[in-house]
N, C-alpha and C positions, 0 to 999 in steps of 0.2 A: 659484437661487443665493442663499447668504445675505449679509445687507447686513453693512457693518461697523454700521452705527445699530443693528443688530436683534439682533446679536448677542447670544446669552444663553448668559452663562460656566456657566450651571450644565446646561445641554441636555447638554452628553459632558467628556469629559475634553479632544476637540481641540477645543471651542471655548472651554473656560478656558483651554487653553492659550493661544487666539488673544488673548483678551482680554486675559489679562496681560502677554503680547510687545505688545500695544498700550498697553498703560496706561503701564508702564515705557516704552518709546520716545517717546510725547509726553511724560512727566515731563521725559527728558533733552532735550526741545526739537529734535527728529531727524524727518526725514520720511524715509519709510520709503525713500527714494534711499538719502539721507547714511549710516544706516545699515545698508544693501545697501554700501554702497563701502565704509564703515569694516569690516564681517566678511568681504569680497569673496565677496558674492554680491547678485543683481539686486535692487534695486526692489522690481519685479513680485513676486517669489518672498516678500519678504516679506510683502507683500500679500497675496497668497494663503494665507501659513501666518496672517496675522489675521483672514483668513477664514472660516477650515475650509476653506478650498479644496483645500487642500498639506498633507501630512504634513511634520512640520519632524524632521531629523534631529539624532541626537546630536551630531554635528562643529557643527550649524548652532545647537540650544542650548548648547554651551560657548563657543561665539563670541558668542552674543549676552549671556550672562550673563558674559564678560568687558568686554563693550563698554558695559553698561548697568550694571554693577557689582551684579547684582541677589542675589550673595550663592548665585549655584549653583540658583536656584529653577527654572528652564525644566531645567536638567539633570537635575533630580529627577523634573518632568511628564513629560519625554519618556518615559519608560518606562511610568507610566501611559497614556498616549495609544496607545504603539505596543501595547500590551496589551488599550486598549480596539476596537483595529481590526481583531482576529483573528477570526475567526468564532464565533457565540456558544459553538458545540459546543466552540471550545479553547480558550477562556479559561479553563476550571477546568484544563486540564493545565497549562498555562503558570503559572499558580499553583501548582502542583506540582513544576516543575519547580526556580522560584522559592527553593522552601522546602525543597526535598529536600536532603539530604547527602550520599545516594549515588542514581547514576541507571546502571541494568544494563537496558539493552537490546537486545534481535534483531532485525537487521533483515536481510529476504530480499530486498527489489529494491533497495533504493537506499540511502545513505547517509543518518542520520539528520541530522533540521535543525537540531541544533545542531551539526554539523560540515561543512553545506554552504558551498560557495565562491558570491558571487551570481553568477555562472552558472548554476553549477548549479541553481539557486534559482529563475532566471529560465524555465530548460528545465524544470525540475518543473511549478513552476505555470502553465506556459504551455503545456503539452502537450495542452488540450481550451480550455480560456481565455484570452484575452491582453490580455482587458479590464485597466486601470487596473493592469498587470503592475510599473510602478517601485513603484508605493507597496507592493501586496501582497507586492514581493521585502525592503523596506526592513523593513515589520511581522516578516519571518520573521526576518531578520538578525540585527532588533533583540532576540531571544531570544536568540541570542549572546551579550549581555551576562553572562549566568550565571558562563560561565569564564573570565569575566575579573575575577571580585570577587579579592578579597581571599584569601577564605576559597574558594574554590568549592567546587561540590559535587565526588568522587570519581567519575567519568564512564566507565563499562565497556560499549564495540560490540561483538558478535560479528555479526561483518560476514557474510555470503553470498557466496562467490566469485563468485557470479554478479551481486550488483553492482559487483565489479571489470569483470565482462563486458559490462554491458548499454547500449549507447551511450546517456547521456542527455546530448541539447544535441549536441554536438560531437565531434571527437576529442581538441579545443585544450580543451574543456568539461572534458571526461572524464581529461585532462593533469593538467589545472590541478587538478581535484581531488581524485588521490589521489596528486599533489607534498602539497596541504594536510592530507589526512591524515599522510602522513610529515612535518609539523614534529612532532606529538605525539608522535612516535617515544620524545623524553629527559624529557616531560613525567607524571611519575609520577602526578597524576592523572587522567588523559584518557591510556587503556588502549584499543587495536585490536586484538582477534585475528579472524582472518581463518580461518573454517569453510569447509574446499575440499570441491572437489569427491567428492575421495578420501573422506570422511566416509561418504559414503551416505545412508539411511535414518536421520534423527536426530531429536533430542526437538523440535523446533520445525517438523516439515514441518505443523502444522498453522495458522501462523503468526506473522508479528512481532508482537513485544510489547515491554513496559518498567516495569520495578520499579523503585517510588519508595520510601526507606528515609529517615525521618527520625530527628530527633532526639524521644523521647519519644513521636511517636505511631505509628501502626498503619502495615505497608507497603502500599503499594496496587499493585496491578497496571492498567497500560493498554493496551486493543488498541484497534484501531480500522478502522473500515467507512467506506464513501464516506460520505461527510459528516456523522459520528455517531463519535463517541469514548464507549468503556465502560472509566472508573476502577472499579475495586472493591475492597474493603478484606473481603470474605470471605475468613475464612479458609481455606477448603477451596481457595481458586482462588488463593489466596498462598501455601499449601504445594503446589499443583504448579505452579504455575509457577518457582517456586522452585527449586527440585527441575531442573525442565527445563532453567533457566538452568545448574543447577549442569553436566548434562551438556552443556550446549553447549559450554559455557568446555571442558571437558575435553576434547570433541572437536575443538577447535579448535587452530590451529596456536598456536606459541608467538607472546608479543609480538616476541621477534627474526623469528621467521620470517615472521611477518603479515609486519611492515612488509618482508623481504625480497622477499614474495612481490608486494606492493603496488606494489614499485621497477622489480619484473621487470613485470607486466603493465603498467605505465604505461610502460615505455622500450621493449616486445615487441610493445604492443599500438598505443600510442598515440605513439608517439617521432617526433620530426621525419623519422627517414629512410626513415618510412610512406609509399607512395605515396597 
């Protein structure tokens, strides 16, 4: 367990974090109670995030850089931190994802993680593991952040019907999110078309993938294997997959009909008046 005395801000990015929700908090004269009561949340909890114990969340640093007036400094770590907790293999995606301006991905099982509900989040990662499952749901979430800048990137799913099919989590799981895919429905940039069944035989049966297209530099392509991700910026494997992408989108339904189709298996498949 690490001590608060031994703490060394330069060891990760959660434990700079810790030390400066520490440093700032005894400046303003607060023990970590008073300042648990003033952000309402425990004591303990913040205890724990000046420990490295706790991952501290983005709701948990805008409160506390409001209460300690520190000028937005924890709001700007937490992203570092939740970046530094992802597994080494996808920390370069996540930086990718970061920097990209357009992101066109296929996914054949399951709904990509930056449009997962934590549910679904919680039933992904926890389907072979369930160790330390809040913090590693919170780390994926917190990729989310993307399309909510300002600027975001331009975001293009061609979904697999059959992760409309595939029960992950729940049916309440499974409800809940692909109601969340239908908010993007009016949102022009975060685009769902949904590849059915009727398709057949098509450019991606030999699996998911995701092009990253930036500004000024080279596109890269990512697929990825149990616990091992392959970026590449070869051209030969970024003109077919390109290429692939391009037939997918073609063979896929339209954005109106995705999301119709999205409304129907969620209220057909998944509706309250299921037994």
């Amino acid at each position: 367990m690490t001590h608060i005395n031994t703490l060394d801000p330069g060891a990760s990015p959660l434990d700079y974090y810790g030390f400066e929700l520490r440093r700032h908090r005894e400046a303003a004269g607060l023990t970590q109670r008073q300042l648990g009561d003033i952000i309402n949340y425990t004591g303990s909890l913040v205890g724990q995030i000046e420990t490295a114990r706790k991952l501290p969340t983005q709701e948990f640093s805008e409160r506390v850089d409001a209460a300690l007036g520190t000028g937005g400094l924890l709001s700007r770590l937490v992203g570092l931190v939740m970046r530094s907790q992802l597994p080494a293999w996808f920390q370069q995606v996540a930086e990718l994802e970061a920097r990209a301006t357009e992101i066109c991905t296929f996914q054949m099982g399951m709904v990509h993680g930056l449009l997962q509900t934590p549910e679904y989040v919680r039933a992904v990662l926890g389907a072979l593991d369930a160790s330390d499952l809040d913090d590693r749901t919170t780390v994926r979430l917190a990729r989310q952040r993307i399309i909510e800048k300002v600027q975001p990137p331009v975001f293009w799913m061609v979904l697999s019907e059959a992760a409309l099919e595939q029960v992950i989590g729940t049916r309440d799981t499974m409800r809940g999110q692909l109601a969340h895919l239908l908010t993007f429905a009016t949102n022009p940039r975060i685009n769902i078309q949904v590849l059915p069944f009727s398709a057949g035989a098509h450019a991606g049966l030999t699996g998911s993938f995701t092009l990253f297209r930036f500004q000024g530099d080279p596109t890269i392509v990512y697929t990825e294997g149990y616990g091992s991700g392959h970026p590449t910026a070869n051209p030969d494997t970024v003109k077919d997959c390109s290429l692939r992408y391009d037939h997918l989108r073609a063979a896929a339904l339209s954005l109106r009909d995705s999301a119709e189709l999205i409304r129907r298996v969620m209220e057909d498949r998944y509706g309250e008046q299921l037994a």
